[in-house]
C-alpha positions in Angstrom: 0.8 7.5 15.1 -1.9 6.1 12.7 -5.5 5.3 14.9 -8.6 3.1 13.7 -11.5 4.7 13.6 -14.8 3.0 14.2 -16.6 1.3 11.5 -20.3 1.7 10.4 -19.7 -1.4 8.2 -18.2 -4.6 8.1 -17.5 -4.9 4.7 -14.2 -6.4 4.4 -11.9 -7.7 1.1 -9.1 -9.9 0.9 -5.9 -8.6 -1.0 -2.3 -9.8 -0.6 0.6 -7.9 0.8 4.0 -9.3 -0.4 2.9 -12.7 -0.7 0.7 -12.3 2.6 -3.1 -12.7 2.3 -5.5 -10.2 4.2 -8.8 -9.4 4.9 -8.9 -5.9 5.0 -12.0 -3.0 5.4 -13.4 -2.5 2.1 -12.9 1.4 2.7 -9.0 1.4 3.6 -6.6 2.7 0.9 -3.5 0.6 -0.3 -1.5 2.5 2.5 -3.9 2.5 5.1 -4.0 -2.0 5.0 0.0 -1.7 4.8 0.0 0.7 7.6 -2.8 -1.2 9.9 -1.4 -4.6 9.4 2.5 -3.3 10.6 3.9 -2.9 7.5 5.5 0.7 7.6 7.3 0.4 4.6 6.7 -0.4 0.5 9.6 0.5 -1.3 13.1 1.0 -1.2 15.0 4.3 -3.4 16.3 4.0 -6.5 19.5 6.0 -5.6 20.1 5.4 -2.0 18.5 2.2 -1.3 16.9 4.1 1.8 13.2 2.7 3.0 10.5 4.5 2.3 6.3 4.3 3.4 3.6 6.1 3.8 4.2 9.6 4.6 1.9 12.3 3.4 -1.4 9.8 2.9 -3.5 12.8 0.4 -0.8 11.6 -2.4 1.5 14.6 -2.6 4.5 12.9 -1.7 5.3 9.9 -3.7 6.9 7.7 -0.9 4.6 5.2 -0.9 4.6 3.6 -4.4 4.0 0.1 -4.9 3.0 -2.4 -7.4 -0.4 -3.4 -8.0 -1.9 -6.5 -10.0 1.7 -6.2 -11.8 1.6 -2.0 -12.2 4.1 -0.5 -10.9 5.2 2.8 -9.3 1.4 3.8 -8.2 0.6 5.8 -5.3 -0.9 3.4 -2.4 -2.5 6.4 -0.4 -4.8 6.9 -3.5 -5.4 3.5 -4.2 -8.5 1.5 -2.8 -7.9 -1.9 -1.9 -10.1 -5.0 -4.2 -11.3 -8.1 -3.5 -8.2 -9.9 -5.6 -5.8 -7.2 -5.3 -1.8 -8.0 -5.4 0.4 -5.7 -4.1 4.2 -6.1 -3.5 7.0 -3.7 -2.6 9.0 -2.0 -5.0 12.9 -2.3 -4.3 14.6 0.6 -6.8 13.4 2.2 -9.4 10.4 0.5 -12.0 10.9 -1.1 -15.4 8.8 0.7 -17.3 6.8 -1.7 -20.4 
């Protein structure tokens, strides 16, 4: 569903996905390095336990929270990935601090 478009730049930063460490274009979103490197989901719901991913990708939808450097619930279709960056899946709802 999701195609790569050509890149102008090799710019590339490594993050790590669940424990797994990328190198990743320095323009993708959060979403977009889940979605490119086969990982079609990032959370599971709170009430159902049901999967959820990337669905809307312009942040309208709030399926594709994760947590980032120890955040949680924030939107990884708005999110640029950093050199550094660890995300991991959320599985029901957040503890909020």
């Amino acid at each position: 569903m999701f195609e790569l478009l050509p890149l102008t730049s090799d710019a590339a930063v490594g993050i790590e996905i669940d424990g797994k460490v990328l190198r990743v274009p320095a323009h993708f979103t959060v979403a977009a390095a889940l979605l490119a490197n086969g990982q079609v989901t990032c959370r599971s719901s709170a009430v159902s336990g049901a999967l959820r991913g990337p669905f809307c990708m312009m942040g309208v939808c709030f399926e594709c929270l994760v947590e980032i450097d120890g955040v949680p619930n924030v939107q990884a279709c708005m999110t640029r990935v950093t050199e550094g960056m660890r995300v991991r899946s959320m599985h029901g709802k957040a503890r909020l601090a």
